[in-house]
Structure formats: structure tokens, C-alpha cells
C-alpha positions as CSV (number, residue, x, y, z in Angstrom):
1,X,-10.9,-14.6,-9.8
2,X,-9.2,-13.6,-12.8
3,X,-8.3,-9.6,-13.3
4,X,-8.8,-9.5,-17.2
5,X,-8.8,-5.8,-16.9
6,X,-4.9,-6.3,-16.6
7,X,-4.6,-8.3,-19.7
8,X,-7.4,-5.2,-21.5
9,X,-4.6,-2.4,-19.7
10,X,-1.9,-4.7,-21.2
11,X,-3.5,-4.3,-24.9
12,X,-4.3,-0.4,-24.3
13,X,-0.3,0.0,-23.5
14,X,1.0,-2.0,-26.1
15,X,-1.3,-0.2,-29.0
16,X,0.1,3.4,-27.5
17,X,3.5,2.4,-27.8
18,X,3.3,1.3,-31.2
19,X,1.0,4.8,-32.5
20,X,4.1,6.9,-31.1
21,X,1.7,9.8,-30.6
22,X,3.7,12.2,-28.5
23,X,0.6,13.3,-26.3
24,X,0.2,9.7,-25.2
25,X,1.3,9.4,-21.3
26,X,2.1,6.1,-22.0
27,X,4.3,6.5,-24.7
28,X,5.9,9.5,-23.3
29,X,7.2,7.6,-20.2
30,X,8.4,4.5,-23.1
31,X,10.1,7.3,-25.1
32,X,11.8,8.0,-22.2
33,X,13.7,4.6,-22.0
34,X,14.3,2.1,-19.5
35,X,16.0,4.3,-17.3
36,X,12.6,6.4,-16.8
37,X,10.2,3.7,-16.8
38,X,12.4,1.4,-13.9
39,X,12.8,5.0,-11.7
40,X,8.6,5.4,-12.2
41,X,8.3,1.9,-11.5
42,X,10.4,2.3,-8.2
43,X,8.8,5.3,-7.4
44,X,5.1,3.8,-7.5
45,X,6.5,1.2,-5.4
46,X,7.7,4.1,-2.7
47,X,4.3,5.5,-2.7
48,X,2.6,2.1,-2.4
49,X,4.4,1.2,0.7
50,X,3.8,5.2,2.3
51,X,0.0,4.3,1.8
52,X,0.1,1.1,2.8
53,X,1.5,2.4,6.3
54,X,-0.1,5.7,6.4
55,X,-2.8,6.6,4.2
56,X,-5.6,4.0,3.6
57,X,-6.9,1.1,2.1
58,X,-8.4,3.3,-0.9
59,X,-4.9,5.1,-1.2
60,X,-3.2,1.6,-0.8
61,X,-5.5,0.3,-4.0
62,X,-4.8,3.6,-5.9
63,X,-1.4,3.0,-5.6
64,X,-1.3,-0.6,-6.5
65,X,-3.1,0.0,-9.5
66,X,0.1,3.1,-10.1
67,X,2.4,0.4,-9.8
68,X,0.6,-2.1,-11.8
69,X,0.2,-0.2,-14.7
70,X,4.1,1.0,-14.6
71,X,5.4,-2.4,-14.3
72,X,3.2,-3.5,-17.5
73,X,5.0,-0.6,-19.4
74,X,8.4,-1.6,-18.2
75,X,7.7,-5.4,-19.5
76,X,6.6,-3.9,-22.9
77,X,9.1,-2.0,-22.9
78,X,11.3,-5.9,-22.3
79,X,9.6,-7.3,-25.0
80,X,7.9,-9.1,-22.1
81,X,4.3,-10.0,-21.3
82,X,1.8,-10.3,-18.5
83,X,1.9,-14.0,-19.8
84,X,5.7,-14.1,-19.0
85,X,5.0,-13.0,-15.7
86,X,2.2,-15.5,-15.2
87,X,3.6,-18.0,-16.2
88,X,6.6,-17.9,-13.8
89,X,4.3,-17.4,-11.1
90,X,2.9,-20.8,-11.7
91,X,6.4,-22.2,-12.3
92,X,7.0,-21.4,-8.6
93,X,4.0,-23.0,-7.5
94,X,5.1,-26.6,-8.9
């Protein structure tokens, strides 16, 4: 099963980058710079593996989906795509 919503959430970031308007979350934590997005990425992280001993499956996917979507602004923020990422996940699996 394919998660196309990823590539969609992908497209959504990358389009609110690039219209720089200041009451966008997502560019506000790009503005921010790498610095910002790698702590908010290491932060989700935190809080994913907190639910994922103590709070519950639906925190646990709440989380993930956190983390998800803060790792796809850090790899825009790279120059970097989902595609980049997929495509060394099937690199490994040769």
C-alpha cells in the first residue's frame, strides 16, 4: 500500500514555502532555518517515542504523522525529496 497522501503533504509544503506568506506554519518554521526545522524534527521524534511507550496507539499515530510532516519540511528545506528518500530505501533493499 502506497501513502500518496505523503507525496499530496509533500506538494502542500513545497507550494507554502515558495508563497512566503508569513501566516503560513509551514513557512514560518522554513523561515526559521535549518537550525529550527532539525530541533522540531528532533523534538517530534521525542514525543513519538513518549507515546509510543506511554500514551497509545492513537497518540503514537498522531505523533508519527508530527514527525512525518517535519521531516518533509526539513528535506525541502535540503533541496531534497520524498523521491530521494525512497529511492535509497530501495537501494538498501538490493
Amino acid at each position: 500500500m502506497s501513502c500518496e497522501v505523503l507525496a499530496e503533504l509533500e506538494g502542500v509544503i513545497r507550494e507554502r514555502i515558495k508563497s512566503r506568506d508569513p501566516s503560513s506554519y509551514t513557512y514560518n518554521i522554513y523561515s526559521k532555518g535549518m537550525g529550527y526545522i532539525a530541533r522540531k524534527v528532533g523534538e517530534e521524534a521525542v514525543e513519538l517515542a513518549v507515546a509510543a511507550l506511554a500514551e497509545g496507539r492513537e497518540r503514537v499515530v498522531e505523533e508519527a504523522a508530527d514527525l512525518l510532516y517535519h521531516v518533509l519540511v526539513l528535506l525541502a528545506a535540503q533541496g531534497l525529496s520524498l523521491e530521494d528518500v525512497c529511492a535509497e530505501l530501495k537501494r538498501r533493499r538490493r
